[in-house]
C-alpha positions in Angstrom: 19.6 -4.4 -5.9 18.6 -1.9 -8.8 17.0 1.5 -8.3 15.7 3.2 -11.7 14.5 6.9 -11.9 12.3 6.1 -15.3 9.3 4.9 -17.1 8.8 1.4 -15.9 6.1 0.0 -18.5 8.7 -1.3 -21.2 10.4 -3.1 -18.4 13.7 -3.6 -21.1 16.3 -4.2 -18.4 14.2 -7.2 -17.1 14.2 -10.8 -18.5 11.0 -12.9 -19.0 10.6 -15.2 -16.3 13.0 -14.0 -13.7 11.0 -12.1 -11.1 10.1 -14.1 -8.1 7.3 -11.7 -6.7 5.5 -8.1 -7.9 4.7 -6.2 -4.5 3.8 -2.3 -6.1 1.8 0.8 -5.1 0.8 2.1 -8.4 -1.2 5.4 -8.6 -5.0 4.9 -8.0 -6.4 7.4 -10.3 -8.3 9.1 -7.4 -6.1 12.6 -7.5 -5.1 12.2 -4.1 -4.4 15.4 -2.7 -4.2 16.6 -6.3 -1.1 14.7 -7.6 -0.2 14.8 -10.7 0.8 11.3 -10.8 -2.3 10.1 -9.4 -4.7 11.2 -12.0 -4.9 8.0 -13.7 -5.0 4.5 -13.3 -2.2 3.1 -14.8 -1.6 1.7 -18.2 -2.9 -2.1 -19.2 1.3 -2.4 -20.7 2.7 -2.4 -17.0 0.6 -5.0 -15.8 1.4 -7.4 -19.4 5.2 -6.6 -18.8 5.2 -7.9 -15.2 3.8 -10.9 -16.1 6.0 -11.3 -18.4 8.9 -10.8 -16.2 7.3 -12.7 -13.3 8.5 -16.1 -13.2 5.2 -19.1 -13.5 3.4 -19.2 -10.3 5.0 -16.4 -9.0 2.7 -13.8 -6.7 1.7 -10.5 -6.6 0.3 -7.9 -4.6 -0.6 -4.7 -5.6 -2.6 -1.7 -3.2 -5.4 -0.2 -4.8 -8.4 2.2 -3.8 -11.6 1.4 -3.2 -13.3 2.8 -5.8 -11.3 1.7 -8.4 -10.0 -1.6 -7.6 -12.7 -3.1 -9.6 -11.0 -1.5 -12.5 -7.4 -2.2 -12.0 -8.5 -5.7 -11.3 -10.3 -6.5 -15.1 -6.8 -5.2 -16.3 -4.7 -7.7 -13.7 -7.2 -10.2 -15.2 -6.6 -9.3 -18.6 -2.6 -9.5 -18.3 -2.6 -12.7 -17.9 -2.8 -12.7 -13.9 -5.0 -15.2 -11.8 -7.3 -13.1 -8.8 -6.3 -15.0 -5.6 -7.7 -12.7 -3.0 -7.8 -8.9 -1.8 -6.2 -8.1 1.8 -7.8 -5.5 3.4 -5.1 -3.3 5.8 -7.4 -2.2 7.9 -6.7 1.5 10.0 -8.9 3.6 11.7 -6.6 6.9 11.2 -8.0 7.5 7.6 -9.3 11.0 5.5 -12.6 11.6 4.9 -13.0 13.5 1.2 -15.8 15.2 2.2 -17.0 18.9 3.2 -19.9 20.6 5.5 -22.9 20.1 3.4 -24.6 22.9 5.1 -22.0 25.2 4.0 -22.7 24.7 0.7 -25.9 25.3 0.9 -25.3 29.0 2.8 -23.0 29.7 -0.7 -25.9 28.5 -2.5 -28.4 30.9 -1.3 -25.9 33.9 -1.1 -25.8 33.7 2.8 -22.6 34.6 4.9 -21.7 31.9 7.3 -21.5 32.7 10.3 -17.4 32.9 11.8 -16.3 30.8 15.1 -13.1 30.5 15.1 -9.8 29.4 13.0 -7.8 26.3 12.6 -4.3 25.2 10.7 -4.4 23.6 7.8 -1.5 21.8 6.2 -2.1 19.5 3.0 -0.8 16.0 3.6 0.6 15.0 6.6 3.6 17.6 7.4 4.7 21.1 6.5 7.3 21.1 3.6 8.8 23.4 2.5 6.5 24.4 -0.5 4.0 23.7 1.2 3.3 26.4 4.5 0.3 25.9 7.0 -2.1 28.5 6.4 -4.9 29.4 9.2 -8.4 29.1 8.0 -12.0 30.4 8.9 -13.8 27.9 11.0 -17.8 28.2 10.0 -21.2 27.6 10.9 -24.0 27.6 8.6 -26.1 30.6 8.9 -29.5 30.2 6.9 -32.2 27.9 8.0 -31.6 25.1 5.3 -27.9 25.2 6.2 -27.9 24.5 9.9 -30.2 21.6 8.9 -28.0 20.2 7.1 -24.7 21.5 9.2 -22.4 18.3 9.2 -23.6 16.7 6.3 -21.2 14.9 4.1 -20.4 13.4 0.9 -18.2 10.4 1.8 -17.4 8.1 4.6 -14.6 7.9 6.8 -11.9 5.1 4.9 -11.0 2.6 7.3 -8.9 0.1 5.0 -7.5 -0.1 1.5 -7.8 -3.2 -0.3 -4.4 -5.0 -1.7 -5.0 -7.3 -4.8 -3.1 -10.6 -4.2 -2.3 -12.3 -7.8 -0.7 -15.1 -9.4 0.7 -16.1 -12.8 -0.5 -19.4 -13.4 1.7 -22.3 -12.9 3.3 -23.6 -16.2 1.0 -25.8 -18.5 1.7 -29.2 -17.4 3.0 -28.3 -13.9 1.8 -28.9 -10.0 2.9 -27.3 -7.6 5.8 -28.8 -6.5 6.6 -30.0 -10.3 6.8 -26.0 -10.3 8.5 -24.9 -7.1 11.0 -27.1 -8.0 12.2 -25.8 -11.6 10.6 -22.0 -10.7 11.3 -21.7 -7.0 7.3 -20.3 -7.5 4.1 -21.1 -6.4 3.4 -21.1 -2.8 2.7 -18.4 0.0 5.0 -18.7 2.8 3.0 -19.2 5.4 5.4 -20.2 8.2 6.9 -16.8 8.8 4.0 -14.4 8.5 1.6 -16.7 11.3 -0.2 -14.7 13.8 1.0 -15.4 17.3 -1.3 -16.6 19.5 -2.2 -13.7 22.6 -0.6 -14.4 25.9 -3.1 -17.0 28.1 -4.8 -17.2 24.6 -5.8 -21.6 24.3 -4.9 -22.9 21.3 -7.3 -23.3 18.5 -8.1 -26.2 16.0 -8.4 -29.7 15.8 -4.5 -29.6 14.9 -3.3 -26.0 16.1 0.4 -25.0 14.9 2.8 -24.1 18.0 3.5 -20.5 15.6 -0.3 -19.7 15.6 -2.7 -18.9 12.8 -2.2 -18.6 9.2 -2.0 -15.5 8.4 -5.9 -13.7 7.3 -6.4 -11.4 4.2 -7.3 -8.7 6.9 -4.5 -6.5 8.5 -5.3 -4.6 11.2 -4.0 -1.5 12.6 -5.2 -1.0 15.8 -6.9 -3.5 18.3 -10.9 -3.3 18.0 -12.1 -5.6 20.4 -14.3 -7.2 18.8 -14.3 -10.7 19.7 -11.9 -11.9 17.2 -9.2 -9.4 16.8 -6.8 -12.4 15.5 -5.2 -10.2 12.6 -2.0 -8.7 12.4 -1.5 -5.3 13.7 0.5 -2.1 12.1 0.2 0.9 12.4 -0.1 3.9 9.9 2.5 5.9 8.6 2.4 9.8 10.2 5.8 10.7 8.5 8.0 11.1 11.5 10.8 9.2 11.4 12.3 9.9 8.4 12.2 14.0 8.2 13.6 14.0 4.1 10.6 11.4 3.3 7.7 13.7 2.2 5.7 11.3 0.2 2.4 11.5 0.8 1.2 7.8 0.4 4.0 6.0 2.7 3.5 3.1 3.1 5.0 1.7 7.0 7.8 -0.7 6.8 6.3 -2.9 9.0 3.2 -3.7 6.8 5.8 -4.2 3.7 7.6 -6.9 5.9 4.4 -9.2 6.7 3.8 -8.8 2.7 6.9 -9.3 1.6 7.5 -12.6 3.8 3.8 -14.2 2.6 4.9 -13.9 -0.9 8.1 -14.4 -0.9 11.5 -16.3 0.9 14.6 -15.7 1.3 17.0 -14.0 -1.7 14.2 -14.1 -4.3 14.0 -11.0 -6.7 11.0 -8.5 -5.6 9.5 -5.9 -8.6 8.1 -2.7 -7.9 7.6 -0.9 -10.3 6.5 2.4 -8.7 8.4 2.0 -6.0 7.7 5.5 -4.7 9.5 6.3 -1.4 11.1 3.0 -1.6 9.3 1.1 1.4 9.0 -2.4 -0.4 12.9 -1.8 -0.9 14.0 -1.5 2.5 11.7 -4.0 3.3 13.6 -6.4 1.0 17.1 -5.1 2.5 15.9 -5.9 5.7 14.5 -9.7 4.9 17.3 -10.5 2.5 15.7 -10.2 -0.2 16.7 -8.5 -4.1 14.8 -6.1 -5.6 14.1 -4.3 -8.4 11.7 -0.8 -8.4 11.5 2.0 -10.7 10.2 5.5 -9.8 9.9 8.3 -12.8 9.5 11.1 -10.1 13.3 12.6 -9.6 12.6 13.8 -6.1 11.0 10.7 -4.9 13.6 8.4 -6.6 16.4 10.4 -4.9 14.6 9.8 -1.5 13.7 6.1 -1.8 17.8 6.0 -2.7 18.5 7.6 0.5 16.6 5.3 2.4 17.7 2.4 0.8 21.7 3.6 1.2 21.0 4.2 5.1 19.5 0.8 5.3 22.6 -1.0 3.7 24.7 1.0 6.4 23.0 -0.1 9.1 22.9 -3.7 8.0 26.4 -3.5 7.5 27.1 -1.9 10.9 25.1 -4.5 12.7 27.5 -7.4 11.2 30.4 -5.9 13.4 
């Protein structure tokens, strides 16, 4: 395993065709909660290097926002990379980036609004310590326009972020199992990421598999209820159970482990190169997998470290 606090888009230390799978985070280019690393999406270069590095037929998945996703997947596209699908991990826990529209509108006209009470507000998930709770006016919209409009927004509530699954192309001249044979690349594992079936829950299919279902391109977080909740379920990270991990776009460990086992098996070589907090990391630990991931912040490399150290103790504790 090789952690590197640097600029991943050159991708030196890597050789061509040696990465068995590209599971990354990359910034959106949304701003999230005003990141500096998040004001952009990132450069075409990282995407050309990983396929260079990614061995033929190898997958990829790579989160992305809604609104951009488009975008990052013309430049996927123009790496080299084939577009195989987009999960949707699914949540109903998300942010709305919105505001009271009727409060705007008292600004506008020069009207006070009116005062009913006060509420903390913390940006991100927890208090840090550079970033204290600070206790804010709760309003109401005072003129007539405004309480019209009191509770009017500008964007929905998110409910899922989309993950690009890609592929390098298989080599010229290759099938598949011409190329899983020389490569050890080219197939999704499906046998352990199937969906259980429920308890009492009859088998489906002309030819149903005693595991269950192959696994859909929609993960759910929660149970819905809505006739078909056949998905697999994970929840969202709230930042509790590690108390030195403040990064603000955490991915859960569980969710890394169902992606890491569709596109990968056991001791391939994982890339990530913005590996943040280090999830897809300890996620490879954990499955016995290798990995590779680069981070250029110093304070989130040095965390992602710390959680990738604690995991090889604990692995190494449970052999005894």
């Amino acid at each position: 395993m090789q952690l590197y606090n640097k600029n991943s888009y050159p991708l030196k230390e890597i050789e061509d065709n040696s990465i068995d799978a590209l599971i990354t985070d990359p910034p959106y280019g949304i701003s999230y909660q005003n990141n500096y690393w998040d004001k952009d999406l990132p450069l075409k270069e990282i995407w050309e290097n990983s396929f260079r590095t990614l061995k033929y037929g190898g997958f990829g998945l790579v989160f992305s926002s809604v609104r951009l996703m488009h975008r990052l997947m013309v430049d996927l596209e123009d790496s080299g990379f084939i577009i195989k699908d987009v999960l949707f991990w699914s949540y109903l826990n998300g942010m709305p980036k919105s505001r009271n529209v009727g409060l705007s509108i008292d600004k506008e006209l020069g009207v006070e609004s009116k005062k009913i009470g006060e509420y903390k507000y913390v940006q991100g998930y927890k208090e840090k310590k550079d970033y204290k709770a600070t206790k804010k006016d709760k309003l109401s919209p005072a003129s007539e326009l405004g309480i019209k409009y009191d509770g009017a927004g500008l964007g929905i509530k998110p409910a899922y972020e989309p993950i690009i699954l890609i592929q390098k192309p298989l080599k010229k001249g290759l099938n598949v199992s011409q190329n899983i044979i020389k490569y050890g690349t080219g197939a999704l594992n499906f046998e352990n990421t199937r969906i259980p079936y429920q308890d009492g829950e009859g088998k489906v299919g002309h030819n149903p598999h005693p595991k269950g279902r192959i696994p859909s391109n929609i993960i759910r977080t929660e149970t819905q209820d809505d006739g078909y909740d056949k998905f697999f379920v994970v929840p969202k990270v709230r930042q509790k159970k590690d108390d030195f991990n403040s990064h603000p776009t955490l991915k859960p460990v569980e969710l890394m482990h169902h992606l890491i086992k569709l596109i990968t098996f056991e001791n391939q070589l994982i890339l990530d190169p913005f590996m943040g907090s280090g999830s897809t990391g300890v996620g490879a630990l954990e499955l016995e997998r290798d990995f590779i991931g680069y981070e250029l912040d110093k304070e989130y490399f040095e965390i992602a470290k710390k959680r990738v150290e604690n995991m090889k103790k604990n692995l190494e504790y449970s052999l005894f």
